[in-house]
N, C-alpha and C positions, 0 to 999 in steps of 0.2 A: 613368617608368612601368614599363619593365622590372625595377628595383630594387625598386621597391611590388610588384610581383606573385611576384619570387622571393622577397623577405623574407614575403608572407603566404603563399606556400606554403611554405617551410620551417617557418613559425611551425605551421601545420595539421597538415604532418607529423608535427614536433617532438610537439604537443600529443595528436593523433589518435590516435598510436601508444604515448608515451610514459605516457598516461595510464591508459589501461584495462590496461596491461601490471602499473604499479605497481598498480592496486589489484588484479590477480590475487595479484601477490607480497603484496599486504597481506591479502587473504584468506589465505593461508596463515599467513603467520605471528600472525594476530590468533586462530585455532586452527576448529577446525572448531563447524562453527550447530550448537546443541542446543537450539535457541526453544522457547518453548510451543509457538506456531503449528506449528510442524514436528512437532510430537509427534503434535496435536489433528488436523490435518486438510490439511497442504502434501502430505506422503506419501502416505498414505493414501487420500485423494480420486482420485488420478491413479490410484491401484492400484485403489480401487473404479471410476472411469471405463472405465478400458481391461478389467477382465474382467469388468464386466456386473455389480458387485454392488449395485446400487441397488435396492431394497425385497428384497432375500436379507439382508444385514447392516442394522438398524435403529438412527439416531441416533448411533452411534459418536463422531461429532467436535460432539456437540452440532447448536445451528444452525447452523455450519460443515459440517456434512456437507451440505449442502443448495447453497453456495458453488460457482460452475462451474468446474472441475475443468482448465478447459482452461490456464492458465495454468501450472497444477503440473506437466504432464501432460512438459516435457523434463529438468526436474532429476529424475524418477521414475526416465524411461529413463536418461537419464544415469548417477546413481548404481547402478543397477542394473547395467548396464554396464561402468562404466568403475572405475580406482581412486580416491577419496574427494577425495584433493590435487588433479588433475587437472581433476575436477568444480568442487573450489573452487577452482582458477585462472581456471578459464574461466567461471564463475560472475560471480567477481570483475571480471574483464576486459569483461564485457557492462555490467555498472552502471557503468562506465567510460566508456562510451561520452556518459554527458552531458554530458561535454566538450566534443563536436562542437556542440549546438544550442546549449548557453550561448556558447560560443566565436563561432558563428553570429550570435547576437543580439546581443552588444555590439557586433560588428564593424561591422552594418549601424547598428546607433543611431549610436556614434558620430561628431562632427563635428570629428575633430583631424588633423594633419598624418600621412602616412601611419605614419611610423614608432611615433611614441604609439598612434596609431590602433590600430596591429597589438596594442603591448607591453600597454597597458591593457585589451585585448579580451582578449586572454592570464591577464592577472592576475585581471579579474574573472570566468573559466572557473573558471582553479584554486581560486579562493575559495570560487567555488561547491559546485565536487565535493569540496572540507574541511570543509563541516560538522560540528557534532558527530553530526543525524542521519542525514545521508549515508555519515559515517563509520564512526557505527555497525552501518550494515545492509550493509557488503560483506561479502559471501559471507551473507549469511544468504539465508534462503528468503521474506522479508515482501514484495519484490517491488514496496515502496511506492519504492524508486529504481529500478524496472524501468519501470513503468507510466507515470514522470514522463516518460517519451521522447517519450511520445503530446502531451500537451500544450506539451513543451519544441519540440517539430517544429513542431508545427502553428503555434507562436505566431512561428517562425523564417521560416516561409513567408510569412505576411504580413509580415512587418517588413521581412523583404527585399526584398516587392513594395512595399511606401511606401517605401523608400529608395528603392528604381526611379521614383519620379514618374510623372507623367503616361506615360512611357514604357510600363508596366507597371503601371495600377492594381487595386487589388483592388475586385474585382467577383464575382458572385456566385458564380462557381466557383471560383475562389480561396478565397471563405469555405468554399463547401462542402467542399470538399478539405480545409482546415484544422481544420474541423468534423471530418472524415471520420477523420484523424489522430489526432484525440483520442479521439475515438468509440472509435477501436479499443482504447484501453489502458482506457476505460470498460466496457468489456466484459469486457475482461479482471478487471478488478479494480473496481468503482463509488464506493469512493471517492477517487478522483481525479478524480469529476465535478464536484467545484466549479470546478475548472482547464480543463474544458471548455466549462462556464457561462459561465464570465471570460471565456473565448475569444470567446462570443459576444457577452455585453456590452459587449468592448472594441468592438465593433464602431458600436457605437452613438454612438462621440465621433468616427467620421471624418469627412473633408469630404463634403458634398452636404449634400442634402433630406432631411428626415425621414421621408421616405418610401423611400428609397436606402438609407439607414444603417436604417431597420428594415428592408428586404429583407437588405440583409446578415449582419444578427443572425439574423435569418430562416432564411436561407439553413445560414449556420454551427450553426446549432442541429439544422437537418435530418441536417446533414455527423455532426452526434455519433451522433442516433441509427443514421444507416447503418450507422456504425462497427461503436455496439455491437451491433447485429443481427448484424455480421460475425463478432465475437469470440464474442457471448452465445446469438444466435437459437437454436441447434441446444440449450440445455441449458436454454432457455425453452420448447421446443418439450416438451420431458422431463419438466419440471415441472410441464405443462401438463398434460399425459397420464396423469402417475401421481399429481397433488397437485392440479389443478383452480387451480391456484395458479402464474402463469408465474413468480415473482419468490419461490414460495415460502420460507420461511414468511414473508418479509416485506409487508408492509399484506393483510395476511388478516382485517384488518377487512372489505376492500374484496370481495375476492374468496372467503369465507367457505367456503375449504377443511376439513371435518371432521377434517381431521388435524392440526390446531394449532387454539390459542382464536383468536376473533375481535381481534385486536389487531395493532398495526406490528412488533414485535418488533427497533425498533430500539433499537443503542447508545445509552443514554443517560448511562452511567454518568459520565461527564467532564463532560455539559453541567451549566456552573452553574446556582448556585440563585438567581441574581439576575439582572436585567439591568445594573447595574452590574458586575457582574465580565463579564459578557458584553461589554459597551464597551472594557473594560481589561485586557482577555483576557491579551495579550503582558505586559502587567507583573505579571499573576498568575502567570501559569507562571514567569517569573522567579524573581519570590521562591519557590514554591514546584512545582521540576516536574514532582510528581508529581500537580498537576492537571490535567497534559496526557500524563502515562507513565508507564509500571508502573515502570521506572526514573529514578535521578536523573541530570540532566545540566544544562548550562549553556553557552547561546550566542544571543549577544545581538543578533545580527541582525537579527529577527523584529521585537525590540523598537525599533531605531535606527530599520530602515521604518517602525513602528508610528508614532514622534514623528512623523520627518522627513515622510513624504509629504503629512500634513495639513497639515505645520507651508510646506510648497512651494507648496500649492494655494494657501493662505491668501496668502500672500507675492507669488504669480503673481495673484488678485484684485484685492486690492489694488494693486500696480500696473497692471493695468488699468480700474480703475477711475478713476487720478488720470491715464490716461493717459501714464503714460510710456513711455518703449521698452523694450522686454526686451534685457538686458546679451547678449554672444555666447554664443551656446547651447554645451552640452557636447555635447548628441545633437539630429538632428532633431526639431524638433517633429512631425509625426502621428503617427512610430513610438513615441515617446517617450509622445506623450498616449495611445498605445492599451496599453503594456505596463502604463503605470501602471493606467488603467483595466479593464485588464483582469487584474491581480493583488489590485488592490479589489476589485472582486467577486467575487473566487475566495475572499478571504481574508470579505468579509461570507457567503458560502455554507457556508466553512468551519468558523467561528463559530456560525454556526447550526444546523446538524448536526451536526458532531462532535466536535469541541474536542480532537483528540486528535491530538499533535505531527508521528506518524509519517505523517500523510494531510497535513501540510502541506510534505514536503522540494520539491514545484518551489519551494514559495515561497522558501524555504530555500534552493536554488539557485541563485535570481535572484536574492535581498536584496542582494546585493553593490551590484548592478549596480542595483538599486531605487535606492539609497540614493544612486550616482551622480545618477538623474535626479534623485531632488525634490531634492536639493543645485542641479540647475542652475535651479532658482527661486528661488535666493538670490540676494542682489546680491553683486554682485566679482565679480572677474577669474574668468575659465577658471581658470587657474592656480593662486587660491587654492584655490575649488571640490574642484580636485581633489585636493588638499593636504591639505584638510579631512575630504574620503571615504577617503582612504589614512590620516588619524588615526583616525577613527573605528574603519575597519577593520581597523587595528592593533590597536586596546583590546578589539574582539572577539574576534580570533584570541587574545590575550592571557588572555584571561579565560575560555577557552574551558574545558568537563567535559567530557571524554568517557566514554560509558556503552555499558553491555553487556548483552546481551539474551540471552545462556547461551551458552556455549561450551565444547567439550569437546577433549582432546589426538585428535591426527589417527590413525583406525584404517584400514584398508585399504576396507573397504569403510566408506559414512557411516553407513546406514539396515540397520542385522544384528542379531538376537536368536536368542538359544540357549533353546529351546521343549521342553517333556519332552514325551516322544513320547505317542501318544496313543491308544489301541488302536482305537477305532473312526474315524477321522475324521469319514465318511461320515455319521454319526448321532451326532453331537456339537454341541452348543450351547454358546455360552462365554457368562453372562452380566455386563456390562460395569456395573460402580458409581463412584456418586462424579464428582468434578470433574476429577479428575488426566486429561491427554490421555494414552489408551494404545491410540489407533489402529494410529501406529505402528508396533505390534506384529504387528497382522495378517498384513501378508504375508508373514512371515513361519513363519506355522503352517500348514497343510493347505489348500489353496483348497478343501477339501470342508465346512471349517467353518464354523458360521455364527455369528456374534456379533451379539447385543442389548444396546443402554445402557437396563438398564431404573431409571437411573437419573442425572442429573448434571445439565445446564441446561438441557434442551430436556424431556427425560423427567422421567414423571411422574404422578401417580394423575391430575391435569387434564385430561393432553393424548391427544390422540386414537389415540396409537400404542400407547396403554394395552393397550387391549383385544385387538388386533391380537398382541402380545407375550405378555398373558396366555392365548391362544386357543394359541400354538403352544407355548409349556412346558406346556400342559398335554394339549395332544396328543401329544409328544414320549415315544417309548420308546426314548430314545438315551441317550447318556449324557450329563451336566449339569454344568458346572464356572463358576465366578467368578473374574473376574479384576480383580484393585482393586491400588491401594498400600497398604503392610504399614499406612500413619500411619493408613488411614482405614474400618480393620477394621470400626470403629461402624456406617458408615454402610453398609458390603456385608450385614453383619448383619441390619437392618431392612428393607433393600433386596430381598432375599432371603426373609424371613421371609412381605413383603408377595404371594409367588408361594406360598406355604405352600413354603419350602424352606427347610434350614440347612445353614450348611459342613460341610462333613467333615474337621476339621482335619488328624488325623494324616497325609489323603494330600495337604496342599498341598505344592507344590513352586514354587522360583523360579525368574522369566522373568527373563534378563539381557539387558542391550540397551547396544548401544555408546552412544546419546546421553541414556539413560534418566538421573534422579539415584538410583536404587537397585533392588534388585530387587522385583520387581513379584509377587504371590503369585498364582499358579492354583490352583484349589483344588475337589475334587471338591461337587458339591452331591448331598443325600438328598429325599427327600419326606417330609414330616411328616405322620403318617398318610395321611387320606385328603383332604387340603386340596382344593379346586379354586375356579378362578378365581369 
């Protein structure tokens, strides 16, 4: 017993520390985040939270400007702060951290001799935190391996009270808490609510009365909203006040805010157009992954669960259906029947909403270890079982793509742009065109300025910020500038035109920026005679 308990704490330490350390150093040298997202609206948001500029600047990060802010709000300070490396060590070092819950959960499922016990809990952590899209997003700002902690916790808390038995069962505070855990990273971020759903469906296959296991589901569903009320309430509360819309601009069918059309305004753009690819989702993105990301990559994890876990259920029916005994299990069975059941329904929610790879990394985390259990509803030995998950998961690691979401060489500070000075601040407007993220930019210029997107995915002669936009350029006796990328001069032009204004060419000047792909044109605007809105 005392051998078991110092080899699993060494193995904890080992892992705890060794792991989040390496992916600080792998954030460095994989080079500093220059994402979309970090361009559009990761910065920016936290810089418009903290000095009040919500309805002062209009639309800037798209429907992303609307996203609650709280999340962005310490890589802001941070970078601002501190030097660039630094930030992305410690960055890096925090995504690290899902070593612990993965580590967590195999340990309590599995049913082997202490020493496998420890070594295989070990192995199938580190497999975890090796994905290709885990491994892509260290040190980036997407936060989709930040937010897996919430449901990685939560799912570790139950699994560890059913390995406790009868000693320690889960009951409805247990759910709630576990709910509660997940809730919070729901808040933070929402899509990783499928992983909170799962949470609660898994509840649904434990022992009792159907009346017990739906209190529990129950219970754990309440635990999420807490959560996100924790994380969200206060930027629901914002949205509420200045948009009549808590969730704005999202189901503003429902809530019929004037300042967006009547519609959900969600991502569609991944979900297929069939329900057959929707079925065989994992072997679409396969063949091709850029129906589940703006980039290509390749790991096939997703897909081995995808076989394996029907291919176990099926196998575990059948035998009991003819009545046989079940061979010696790998992992206990309740904790075992709830991770599976409850990464099913995270993974059918996921399916259904968003189809888009980087909202599925817990799954991607656990697949290892997925792939363990429905293997242990095969027939044969332990032994081979395991033989067969360690082939498997050799041919993935093997076959594995890794992909890159922009990175640029490391500057001293992350988030810096060189801005031409501006004679008036105070009474300057910058108006913002096109698709290209140049939030970024902001805080860089004068906190007296004010920027408008009066045009790119949100903005638009449709939507309701029209009028709002065109009311203060044309009240405006300040002075008037546009700021776009040089490719996409077409569309500032029209853009522009549509406010009765035109560039001023001769007096543009470029905005340079450490994570930018090139310089960005300011450029004074005129009025076209006597245009008005």
């Amino acid at each position: 017993m005392g051998e078991t308990t110092h080899g699993l704490r060494l193995a904890r330490t080992c892992l705890f520390v060794s792991v989040p350390a390496a992916y600080g150093v792998l954030a460095l040298a994989l080079g500093m985040d220059a994402n979309w997202d970090l361009r559009n609206y990761h910065y920016y948001n936290a810089y418009a939270f903290l000095s009040g500029r919500l309805g002062f600047d209009l639309l800037l990060a798209h429907v992303p400007t609307f996203f609650n802010p709280t999340i962005d709000v310490p890589f802001f300070l941070a970078a601002e702060a501190w030097p660039a490396r630094v930030v992305g060590f410690l960055l890096g070092a925090a995504q690290g951290l899902n070593v612990i819950p993965l580590f967590g959960i195999a340990y309590a499922l599995l049913r082997l001799e202490a020493r496998w016990r420890i070594g295989t809990a070990a192995g199938l952590a580190l497999l975890g935190v090796t994905g290709v899209g885990a491994l892509s997003l260290v040190g980036t700002t997407f936060y989709d391996n930040v937010v897996s902690l919430g449901p990685l916790l939560g799912l570790w808390l139950v699994v560890a009270r059913l390995r406790a038995g009868e000693a320690a069962p889960v009951g409805p505070v247990v759910a709630l808490a576990a709910g509660a855990i997940a809730g919070l990273a729901v808040g933070l971020k929402p899509t990783v609510a499928p992983f909170a759903l799962g949470l609660s469906a898994g509840m649904l296959v434990l022992s009792g009365s159907p009346w017990r296991r739906a209190s529990l589901a129950l219970s754990c569903g309440a635990g999420v909203l807490l959560g996100a009320l924790v994380t969200a309430g206060h930027w629901m509360v914002v949205l509420w006040q200045s948009y009549g819309n808590p969730v704005f601009p999202f189901f503003n069918q429902l809530f019929r805010s004037p300042h967006a059309l009547a519609e959900d305004y969600r991502h569609v753009f991944y979900l297929p157009d069939t329900l057959w690819e929707r079925l065989v989702f994992p072997v679409v993105f396969t063949l091709d992954p850029f129906a589940a990301a703006d980039v290509p990559f390749r790991d096939h994890r997703v897909l081995a669960a995808f076989v394996l876990v029907p291919a176990g259920a099926l196998i575990a029916l059948a035998r009991a259906l003819r009545g046989k005994a079940a061979p010696p299990p790998i992992a206990e069975p309740a904790p075992r029947r709830f991770v599976l059941a409850a990464m099913a329904a995270a993974y059918v929610v996921w399916v259904a909403l968003f189809c888009i790879y980087r909202y599925l990394i817990p799954l991607e985390m656990l697949a290892p270890l997925v792939i363990v259990l429905a293997l242990d509803a095969f027939p044969g030995r332990r032994a081979l079982k395991l033989a067969t998950a360690a082939g498997v998961l050799a041919i993935v690691v093997l076959t594995m793509r890794p992909t890159d979401w922009g990175r640029v060489p490391w500057t001293e500070k992350w988030v810096a742009a060189e801005v031409p000075p501006l004679a008036r601040p105070e009474r300057t407007i910058v108006l913002v065109t096109g698709a290209e993220p140049l939030s970024f930019l902001v805080p860089s210029f004068p906190p007296a300025v004010r920027f408008l997107r009066i045009y790119g995915r949100f903005a638009g002669p449709s939507e309701g910020f029209e009028r709002t936009m065109r009311e203060t350029v044309a009240r405006h006796d300040g002075d008037l500038y546009a700021l776009f990328i040089p490719n996409d001069a077409g569309t500032a032009l029209t853009s522009v035109a549509r406010f009765g204004l035109a560039i001023a060419w001769p007096g543009c000047r470029p905005v340079m920026s450490t994570i930018g792909y090139m310089p960005y044109d300011l450029c004074p605007l005129a009025r076209e005679g006597d245009a008005r809105p």
